[in-house]
C-alpha positions in Angstrom: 0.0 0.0 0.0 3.0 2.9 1.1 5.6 0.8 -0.5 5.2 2.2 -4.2 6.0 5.8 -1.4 8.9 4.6 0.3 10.9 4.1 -2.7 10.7 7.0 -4.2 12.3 8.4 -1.0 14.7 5.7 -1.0 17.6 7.3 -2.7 17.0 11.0 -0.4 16.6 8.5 3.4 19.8 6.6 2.2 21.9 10.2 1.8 20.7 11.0 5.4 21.2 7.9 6.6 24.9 8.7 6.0 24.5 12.1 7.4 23.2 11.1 10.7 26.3 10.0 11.4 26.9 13.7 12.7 23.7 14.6 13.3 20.6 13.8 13.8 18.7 14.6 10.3 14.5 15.6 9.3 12.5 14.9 6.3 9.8 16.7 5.2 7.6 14.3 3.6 4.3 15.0 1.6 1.6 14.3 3.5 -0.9 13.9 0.6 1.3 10.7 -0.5 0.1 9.3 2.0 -3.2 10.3 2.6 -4.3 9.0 -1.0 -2.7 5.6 -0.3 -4.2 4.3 2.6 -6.3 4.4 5.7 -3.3 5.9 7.6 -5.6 8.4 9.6 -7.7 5.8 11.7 -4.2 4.2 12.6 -2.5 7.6 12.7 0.7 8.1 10.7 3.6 8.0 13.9 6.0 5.6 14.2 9.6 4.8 15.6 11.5 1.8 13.6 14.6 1.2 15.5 16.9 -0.5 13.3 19.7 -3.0 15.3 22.6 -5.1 13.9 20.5 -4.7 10.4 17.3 -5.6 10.8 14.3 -4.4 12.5 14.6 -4.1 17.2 11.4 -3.1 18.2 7.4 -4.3 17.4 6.2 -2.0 14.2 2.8 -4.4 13.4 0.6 -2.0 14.5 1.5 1.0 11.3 1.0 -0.7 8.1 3.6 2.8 7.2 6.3 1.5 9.2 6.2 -2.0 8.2 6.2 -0.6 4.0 8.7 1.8 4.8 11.2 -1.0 6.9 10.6 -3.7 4.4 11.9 -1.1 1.5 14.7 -0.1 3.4 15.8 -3.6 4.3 15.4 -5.0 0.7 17.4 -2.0 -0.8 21.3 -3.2 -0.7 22.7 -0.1 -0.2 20.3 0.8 2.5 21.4 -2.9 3.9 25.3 -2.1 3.5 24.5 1.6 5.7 22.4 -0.2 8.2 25.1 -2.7 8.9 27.8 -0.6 9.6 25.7 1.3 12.4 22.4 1.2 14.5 19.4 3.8 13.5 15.9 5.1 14.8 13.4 6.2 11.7 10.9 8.4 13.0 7.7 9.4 11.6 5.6 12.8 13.6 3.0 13.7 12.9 3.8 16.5 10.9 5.1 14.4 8.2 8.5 14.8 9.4 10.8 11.7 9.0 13.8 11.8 11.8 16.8 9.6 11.4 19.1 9.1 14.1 22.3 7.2 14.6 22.6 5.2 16.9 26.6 4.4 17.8 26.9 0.4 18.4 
């Protein structure tokens, strides 16, 4: 359903997924994306995806938008190759504002 999303903001979360190295880094996301896709507003469009040893650390089953947006990033190599060299939290406010955060191992 958000998947067809995700990717095409693939290419700009993987650049700031190398730039939260230093510091913590915010996306502005279109909100209408994701309104026409889905049913996002009954289950609310926040989530935290905390992303250990290269895969996923915490329960994300309850937001269809996390799940999409994890399983694009794990299935993207060079999104794998970034996520194995550190640990990372992908947050989503409500404000359509996508926060990624490194987390040193």
């Amino acid at each position: 359903m958000y998947s067809h999303i995700w990717k095409k903001y693939l290419p700009i979360v993987r650049i700031l997924m190398k730039k939260s190295n230093t510091e913590e880094q915010v996306l502005a996301l279109n909100r209408v994306d994701f309104e026409r896709a889905g049913t996002g507003r009954k289950a609310g469009y926040k989530f935290i995806i905390e992303f250990t040893d290269g895969k996923v650390g915490n329960v994300i089953s309850g937001s269809d938008l996390a799940m999409h947006l994890a399983q694009v990033i794990l299935e993207d190599q060079g999104a794998k190759e970034i996520l194995s060299d550190n640990n990372y939290e992908v947050s989503l406010n409500t404000k359509f504002q996508l926060t990624i955060k490194n987390i040193p191992k």
